[in-house]
N, C-alpha and C positions, 0 to 999 in steps of 0.2 A: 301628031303629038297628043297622049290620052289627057285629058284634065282629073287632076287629083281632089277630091274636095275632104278637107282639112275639119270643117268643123260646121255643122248643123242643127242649126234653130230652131224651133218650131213652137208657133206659138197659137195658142187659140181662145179664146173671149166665148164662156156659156150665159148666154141669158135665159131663162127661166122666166116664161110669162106666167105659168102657175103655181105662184108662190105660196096663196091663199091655202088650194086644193094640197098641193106638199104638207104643208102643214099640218093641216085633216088628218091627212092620215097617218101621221108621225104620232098622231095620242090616238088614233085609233088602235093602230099596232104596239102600242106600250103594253098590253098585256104578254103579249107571243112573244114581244122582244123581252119582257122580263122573262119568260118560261125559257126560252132560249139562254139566255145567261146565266139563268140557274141551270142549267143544265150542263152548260161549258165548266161553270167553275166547279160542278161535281166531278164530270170526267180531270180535271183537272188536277184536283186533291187525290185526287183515285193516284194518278199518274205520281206522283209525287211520294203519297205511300208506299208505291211501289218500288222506287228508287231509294227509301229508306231504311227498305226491309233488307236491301243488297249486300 
């Protein structure tokens, strides 16, 4: 007889011993992530324009 399974959990628990170093580098990379955002939200007006002009 096959057994049917109905509905599955899964669950899992991240601990991060280097919280410190994470950090570091999150204002490290604030420049490249602003460069990157400005960059998105220009392709992004671009795209928008274009669906204006339609």
């Amino acid at each position: 007889m096959p057994v049917e399974i109905k509905e599955l959990i899964i669950r899992a628990n991240i601990v991060d011993s280097n919280d410190s170093n994470y950090e570091s580098q999150i204002e490290g990379n604030s420049k490249e992530k602003q460069e990157i955002i400005a960059a998105c939200v220009a392709q992004v007006l671009k795209i928008l324009e274009r669906k204006q002009e339609r």
